[in-house]
C-alpha positions as CSV (number, residue, x, y, z in Angstrom):
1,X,-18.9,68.6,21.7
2,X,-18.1,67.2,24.9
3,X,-16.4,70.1,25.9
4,X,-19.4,72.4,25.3
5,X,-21.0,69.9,27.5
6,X,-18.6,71.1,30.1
7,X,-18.6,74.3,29.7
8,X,-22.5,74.6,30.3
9,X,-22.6,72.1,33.1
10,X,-19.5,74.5,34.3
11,X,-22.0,77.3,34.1
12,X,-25.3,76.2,35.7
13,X,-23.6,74.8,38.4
14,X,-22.3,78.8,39.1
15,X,-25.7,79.9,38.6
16,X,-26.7,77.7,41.2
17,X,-23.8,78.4,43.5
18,X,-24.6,82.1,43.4
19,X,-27.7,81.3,43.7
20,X,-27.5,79.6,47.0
21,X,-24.6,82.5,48.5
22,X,-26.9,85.1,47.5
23,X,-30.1,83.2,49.8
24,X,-27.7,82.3,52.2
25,X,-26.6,85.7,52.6
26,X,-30.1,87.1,52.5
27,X,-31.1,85.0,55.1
28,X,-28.9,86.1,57.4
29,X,-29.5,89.5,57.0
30,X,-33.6,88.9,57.5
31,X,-32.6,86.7,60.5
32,X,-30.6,89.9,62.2
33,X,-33.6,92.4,61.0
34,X,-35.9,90.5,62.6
35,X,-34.2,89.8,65.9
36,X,-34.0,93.3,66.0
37,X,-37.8,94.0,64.8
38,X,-39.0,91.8,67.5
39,X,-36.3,91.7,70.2
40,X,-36.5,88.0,70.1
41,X,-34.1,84.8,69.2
42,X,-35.2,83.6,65.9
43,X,-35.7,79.9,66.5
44,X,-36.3,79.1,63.1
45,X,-36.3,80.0,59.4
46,X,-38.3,78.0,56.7
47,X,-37.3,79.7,52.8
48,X,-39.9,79.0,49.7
49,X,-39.5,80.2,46.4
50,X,-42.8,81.1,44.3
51,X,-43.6,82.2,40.9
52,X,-45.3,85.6,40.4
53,X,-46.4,86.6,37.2
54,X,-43.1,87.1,35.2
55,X,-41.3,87.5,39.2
56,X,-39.8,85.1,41.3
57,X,-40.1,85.6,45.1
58,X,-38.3,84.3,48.0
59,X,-39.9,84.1,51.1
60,X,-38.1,83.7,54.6
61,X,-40.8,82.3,57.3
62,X,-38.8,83.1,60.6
63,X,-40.4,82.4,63.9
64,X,-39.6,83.4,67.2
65,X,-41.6,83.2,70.8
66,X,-42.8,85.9,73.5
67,X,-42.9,86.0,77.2
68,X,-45.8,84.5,77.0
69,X,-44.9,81.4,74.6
70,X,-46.7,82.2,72.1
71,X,-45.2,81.8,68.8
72,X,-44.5,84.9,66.0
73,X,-44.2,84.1,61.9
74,X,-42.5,86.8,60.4
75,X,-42.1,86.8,56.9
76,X,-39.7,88.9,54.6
77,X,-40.0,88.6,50.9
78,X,-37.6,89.9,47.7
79,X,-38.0,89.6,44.4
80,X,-35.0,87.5,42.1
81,X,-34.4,87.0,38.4
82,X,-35.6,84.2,37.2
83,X,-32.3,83.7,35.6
84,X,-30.7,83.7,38.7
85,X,-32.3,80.6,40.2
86,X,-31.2,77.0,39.5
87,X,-33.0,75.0,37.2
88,X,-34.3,72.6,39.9
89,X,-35.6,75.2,41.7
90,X,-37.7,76.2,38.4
91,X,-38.8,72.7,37.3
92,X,-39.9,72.4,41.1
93,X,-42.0,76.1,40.9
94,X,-43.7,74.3,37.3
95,X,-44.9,71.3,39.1
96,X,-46.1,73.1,42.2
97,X,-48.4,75.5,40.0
98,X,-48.1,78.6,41.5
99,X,-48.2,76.8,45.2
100,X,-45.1,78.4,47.2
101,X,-41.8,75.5,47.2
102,X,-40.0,74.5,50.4
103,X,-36.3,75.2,49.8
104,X,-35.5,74.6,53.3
105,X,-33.8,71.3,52.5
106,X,-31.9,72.3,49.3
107,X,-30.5,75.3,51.3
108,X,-29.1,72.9,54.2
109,X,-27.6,70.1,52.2
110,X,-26.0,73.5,50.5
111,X,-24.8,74.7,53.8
112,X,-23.4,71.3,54.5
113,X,-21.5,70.7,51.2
């Protein structure tokens, strides 16, 4: 029983490692597409998650400034399984009802560990 146990902690906590390479990945390649969209240094990236329907969506907020200093959002969205997403990140999306969730956080204390 215990090692059952294992074995499906063992599993989620690959889901959620995938999960995480996979965004982390993704980011990066918004962040370059961007950069080359607007010919501008991103100077920052804010990621949300949001339930659509039967969909999950991942959202990359990047913003960037002009000559003038005015600021630019860009945003970039895909689509992921729900499968593919940790179960945190899920029970989050329930509570927020629909409302997009800040994944900022999780995905820096990911790039630290």
């Amino acid at each position: 029983m215990i090692f059952i146990g294992l074995l499906f902690g063992a599993a989620l906590a690959l889901v959620a490692a995938s999960f995480w390479k996979e965004l982390v990945d993704w980011i990066k390649r918004v962040v370059e597409k961007v950069r080359e969209v607007v010919a501008k240094v991103v100077a920052g990236v804010k990621i949300f998650v949001r339930k659509v329907g039967e969909a999950i969506k991942e959202i990359a907020k990047n913003y960037s400034q002009d000559e003038q200093g005015r600021w630019h959002e860009t945003i970039v969205t895909r689509e992921v399984n729900e499968s593919d997403v940790p179960q945190e990140i899920r029970d989050k999306m329930k509570r927020s009802r629909g409302s997009d969730v800040d994944v900022t956080k999780e995905l820096e204390l990911q790039l630290e560990g």
